[in-house]
C-alpha positions in Angstrom: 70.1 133.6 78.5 71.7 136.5 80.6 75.0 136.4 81.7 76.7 138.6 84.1 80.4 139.1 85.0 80.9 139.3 88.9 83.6 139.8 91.5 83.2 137.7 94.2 84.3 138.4 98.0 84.9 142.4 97.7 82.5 145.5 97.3 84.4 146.6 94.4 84.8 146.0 91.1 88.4 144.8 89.8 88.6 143.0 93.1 88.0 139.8 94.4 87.6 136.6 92.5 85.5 137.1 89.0 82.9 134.4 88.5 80.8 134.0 85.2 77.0 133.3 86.3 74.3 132.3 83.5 70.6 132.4 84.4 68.5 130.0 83.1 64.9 130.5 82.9 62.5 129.2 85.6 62.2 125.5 85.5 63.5 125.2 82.0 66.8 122.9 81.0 70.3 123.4 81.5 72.3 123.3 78.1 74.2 120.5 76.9 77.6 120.2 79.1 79.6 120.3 76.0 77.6 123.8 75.7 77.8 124.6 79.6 81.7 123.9 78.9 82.9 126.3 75.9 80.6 129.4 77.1 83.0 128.6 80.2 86.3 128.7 78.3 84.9 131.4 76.0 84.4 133.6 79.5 87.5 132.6 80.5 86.8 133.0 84.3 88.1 130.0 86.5 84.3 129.4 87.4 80.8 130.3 85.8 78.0 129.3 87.4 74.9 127.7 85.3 71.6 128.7 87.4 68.4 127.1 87.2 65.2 128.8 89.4 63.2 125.9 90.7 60.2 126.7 92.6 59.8 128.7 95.4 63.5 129.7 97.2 65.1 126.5 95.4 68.0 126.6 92.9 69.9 124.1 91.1 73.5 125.1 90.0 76.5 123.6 88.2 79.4 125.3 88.2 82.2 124.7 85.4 86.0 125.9 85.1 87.4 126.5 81.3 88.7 122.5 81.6 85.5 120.7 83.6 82.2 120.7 85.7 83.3 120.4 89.4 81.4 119.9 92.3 80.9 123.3 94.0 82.7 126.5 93.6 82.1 129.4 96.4 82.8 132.4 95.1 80.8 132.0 91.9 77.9 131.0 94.7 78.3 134.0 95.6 78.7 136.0 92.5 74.9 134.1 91.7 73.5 135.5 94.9 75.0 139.1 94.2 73.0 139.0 90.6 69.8 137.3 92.0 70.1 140.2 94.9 70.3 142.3 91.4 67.4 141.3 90.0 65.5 141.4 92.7 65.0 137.7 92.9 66.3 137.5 96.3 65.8 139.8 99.3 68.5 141.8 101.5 67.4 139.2 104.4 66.6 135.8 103.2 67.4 131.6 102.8 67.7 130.0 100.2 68.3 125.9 99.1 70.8 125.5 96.1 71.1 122.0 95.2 74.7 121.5 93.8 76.7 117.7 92.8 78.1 118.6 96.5 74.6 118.0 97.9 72.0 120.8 99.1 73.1 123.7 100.9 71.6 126.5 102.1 72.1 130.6 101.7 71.5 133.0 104.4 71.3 136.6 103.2 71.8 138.9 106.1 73.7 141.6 108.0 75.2 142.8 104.2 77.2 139.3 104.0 76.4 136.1 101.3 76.7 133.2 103.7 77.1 129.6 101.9 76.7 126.2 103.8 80.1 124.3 103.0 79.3 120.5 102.0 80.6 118.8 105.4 84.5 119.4 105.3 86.7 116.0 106.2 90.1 115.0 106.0 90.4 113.4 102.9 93.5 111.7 104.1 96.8 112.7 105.7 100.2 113.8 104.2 102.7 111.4 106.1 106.1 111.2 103.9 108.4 114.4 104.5 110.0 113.5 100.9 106.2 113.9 99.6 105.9 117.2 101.3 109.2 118.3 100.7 108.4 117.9 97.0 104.7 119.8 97.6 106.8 122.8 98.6 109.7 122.9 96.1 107.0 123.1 93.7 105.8 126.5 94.7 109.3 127.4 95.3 109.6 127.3 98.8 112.0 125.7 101.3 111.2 123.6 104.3 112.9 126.1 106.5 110.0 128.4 105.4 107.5 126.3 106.6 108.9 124.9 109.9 108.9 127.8 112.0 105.4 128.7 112.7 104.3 131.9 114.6 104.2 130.5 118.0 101.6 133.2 119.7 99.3 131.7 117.4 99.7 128.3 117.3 101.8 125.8 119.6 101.1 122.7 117.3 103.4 121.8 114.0 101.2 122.3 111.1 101.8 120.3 108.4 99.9 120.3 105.2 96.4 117.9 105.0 94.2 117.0 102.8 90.9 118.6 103.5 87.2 118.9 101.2 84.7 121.1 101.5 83.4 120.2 98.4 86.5 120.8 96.4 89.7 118.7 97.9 92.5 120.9 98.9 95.9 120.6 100.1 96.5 122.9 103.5 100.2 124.1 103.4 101.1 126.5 106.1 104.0 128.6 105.0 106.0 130.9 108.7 105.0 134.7 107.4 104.1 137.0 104.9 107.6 137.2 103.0 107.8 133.1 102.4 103.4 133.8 100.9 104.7 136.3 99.0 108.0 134.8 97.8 105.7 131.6 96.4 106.9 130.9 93.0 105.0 127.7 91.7 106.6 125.7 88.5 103.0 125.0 87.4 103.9 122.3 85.7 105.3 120.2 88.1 102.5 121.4 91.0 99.8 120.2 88.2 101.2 116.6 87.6 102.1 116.4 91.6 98.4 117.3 92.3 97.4 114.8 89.8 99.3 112.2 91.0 97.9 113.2 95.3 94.7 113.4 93.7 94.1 116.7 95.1 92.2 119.9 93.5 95.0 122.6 94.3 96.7 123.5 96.9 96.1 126.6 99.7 98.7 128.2 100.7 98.2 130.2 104.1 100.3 132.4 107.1 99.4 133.1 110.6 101.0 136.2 110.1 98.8 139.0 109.5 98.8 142.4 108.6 96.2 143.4 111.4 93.9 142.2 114.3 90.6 141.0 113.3 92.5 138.8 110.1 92.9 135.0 110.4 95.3 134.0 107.7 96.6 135.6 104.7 96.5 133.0 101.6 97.2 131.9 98.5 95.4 129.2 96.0 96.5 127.5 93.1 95.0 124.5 90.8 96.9 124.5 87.7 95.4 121.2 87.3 91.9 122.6 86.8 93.4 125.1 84.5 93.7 128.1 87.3 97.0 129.2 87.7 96.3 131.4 90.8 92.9 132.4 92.1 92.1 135.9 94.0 89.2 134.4 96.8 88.8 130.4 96.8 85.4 129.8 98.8 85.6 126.2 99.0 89.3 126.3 100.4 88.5 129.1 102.9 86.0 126.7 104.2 88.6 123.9 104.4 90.5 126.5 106.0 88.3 127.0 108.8 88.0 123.2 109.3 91.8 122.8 109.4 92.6 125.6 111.7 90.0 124.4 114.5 91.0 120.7 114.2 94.5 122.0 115.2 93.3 123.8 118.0 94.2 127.3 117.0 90.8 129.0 116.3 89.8 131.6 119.6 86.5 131.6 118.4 84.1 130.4 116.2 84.4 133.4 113.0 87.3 133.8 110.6 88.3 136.3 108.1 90.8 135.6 105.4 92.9 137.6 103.4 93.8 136.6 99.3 94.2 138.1 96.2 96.7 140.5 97.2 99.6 139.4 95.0 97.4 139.2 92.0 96.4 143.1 92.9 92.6 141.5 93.6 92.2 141.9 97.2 89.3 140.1 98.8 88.4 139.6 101.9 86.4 136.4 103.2 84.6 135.4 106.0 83.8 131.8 107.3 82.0 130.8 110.9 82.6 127.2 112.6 79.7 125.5 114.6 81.0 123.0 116.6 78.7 121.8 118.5 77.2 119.9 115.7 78.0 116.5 113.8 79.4 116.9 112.0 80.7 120.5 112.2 78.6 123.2 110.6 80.8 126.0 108.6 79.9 128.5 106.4 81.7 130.7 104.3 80.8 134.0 102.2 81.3 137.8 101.7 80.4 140.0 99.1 79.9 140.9 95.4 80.0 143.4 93.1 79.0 143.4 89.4 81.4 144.2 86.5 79.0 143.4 83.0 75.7 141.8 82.3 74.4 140.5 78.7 72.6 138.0 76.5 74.2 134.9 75.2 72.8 133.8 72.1 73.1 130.2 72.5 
C-alpha cells in the first residue's frame, strides 16, 4: 500500500496541517482497524486517511487519529484529494462522492481550491452555566475579561461559546483579539477530562480581530482528548465555524477565510462558503495541499 505524508490547507510544505493518507487498491478491503490504528500512531499525524477507490468517481474513507477512528476529518480529506490530484486519479476540475461514517459528501475540484461538503452542521446543544464556561476558559488559561469584550465593528451580539458538529463536535469559544489567541495556554489535562465530561471533540478557539481585510477569524484548535494537543488547520471546525458565525448574524456574505496554525509556526489558510438558502444550510470547506513523502507500507 502507498502512503504519502501531506500538508493540508497551504501550498507549501512544512505548513499547514500534516495528514497521513494510505491508498488502498481499487475495490479491495480495508485492513483490520487494529491495523488501520497502529500504522496511525506509528505516523504519528493527528489524522491518516485509509482510501478505498470504488467504481467510477466514488471513494470510501476512514479516517483515524493515533487514539481512534472518528467520523470525518477535513484536512486529511484534503490531503487525499492533493495525492489522488498526484496520481492522476483525479482531474484539476472535477466531483467526486466519498462516502465517510459522517455520511456521503461530495468534492468539487475547481478554481485551484479542494472543496469538501461538511456533513450538515447543528448545534449539538447550548452552553448555559457561566461557572461551566468560566471553567472552559481557565483551562486554556484565559480570563473571562478576555472573552467579554468583543470587537464591536464586527459583531453587535455576545458570543458565547456553543456546541456545534460538522461531523466532528466542537466547542465555539470566541476569545476579544489576537493578544488573548495568542496568550492561550491550555493545562491539557484538565481541558481533556472537561471535554470528556461536555462530551465534546475539542474546542476552537477564534478572534474577530484580524490581521488584514479579506480574513474572517484567526483561530486556534485543540483536542487533547483525541490525543492532539494543538492542530495547525481543523477542517471540520472551520466548517462549524462558518455555521456559528452566520447563526449569530455576523457573516457579510456567504465565503470565509480562516487563519490557524500560526502559533505552532504552520500557517494555513482555509476557506469555507455558506448556502443559505437551503435546508438545511449547505457549507463547504477546503484549500490546498502540498506533499511532503510518499512510500510503501509493508503491511
Amino acid at each position: 500500500m502507498r502512503f504519502y505524508i501531506v500538508d493540508a490547507f497551504t501550498e507549501n510544505i512544512f505548513g499547514g496541517n500534516p495528514a497521513g493518507v494510505v491508498l488502498l487498491d481499487e475495490n479491495s478491503k480495508f485492513p483490520a482497524e487494529k491495523v488501520m490504528l497502529k500504522t496511525a500512531a506509528e505516523l504519528r499525524y493527528s489524522e491518516t486517511a485509509y482510501v478505498l477507490p470504488l467504481s467510477g468517481n466514488e471513494l470510501q474513507i476512514r479516517y483515524f487519529t493515533p487514539a481512534a477512528e472518528v467520523e470525518f476529518c477535513g484536512h486529511a480529506t484534503i490531503g487525499t484529494f492533493t495525492v489522488l490530484l498526484k496520481t492522476g486519479f483525479a482531474k484539476k476540475k472535477s466531483s467526486f462522492l466519498i462516502h465517510t461514517l459522517s455520511g456521503d459528501l461530495k468534492i468539487d475540484i475547481a478554481g485551484g481550491l479542494i472543496m469538501m461538503e461538511m456533513p450538515n452542521s447543528k448545534v449539538q446543544k447550548s452552553l448555559n452555566s457561566l461557572p461551566v464556561i468560566k471553567e472552559l476558559y481557565r483551562s486554556l488559561g484565559i480570563e473571562w475579561e478576555q472573552v467579554s469584550a468583543i470587537d464591536s465593528k464586527k459583531c453587535t451580539v455576545e458570543l458565547l461559546p456553543n456546541f456545534i458538529s460538522t461531523g466532528f463536535p466542537d466547542i465555539f469559544m470566541p476569545v476579544k483579539d489576537r493578544n488573548a489567541l495568542a496568550a492561550v495556554a491550555p493545562d491539557f489535562r484538565a481541558l481533556s477530562a472537561l471535554t470528556e465530561k461536555l462530551q465534546a471533540g475539542g474546542v476552537h478557539v477564534f478572534t474577530l480581530d484580524t490581521p488584514e481585510a479579506g480574513i474572517t477569524a484567526c483561530c486556534r484548535n485543540f483536542a487533547p482528548l483525541y490525543g492532539i494537543d494543538e492542530e495547525a488547520a481543523t477542517g471540520t471546525a472551520s466548517g462549524g465555524l462558518t455555521f456559528y458565525l452566520h447563526e449569530n448574524g455576523i457573516l457579510e456574505g456567504s465565503e470565509c477565510c480562516f487563519l490557524q496554525g500560526e502559533s505552532m509556526g504552520r500557517p494555513s489558510k482555509i476557506y469555507s462558503s455558506i448556502d443559505a438558502s437551503k435546508d438545511p444550510v449547505k457549507i463547504k470547506v477546503g484549500g490546498k495541499g502540498a506533499i511532503l513523502a510518499e512510500g510503501e507500507l509493508f503491511i
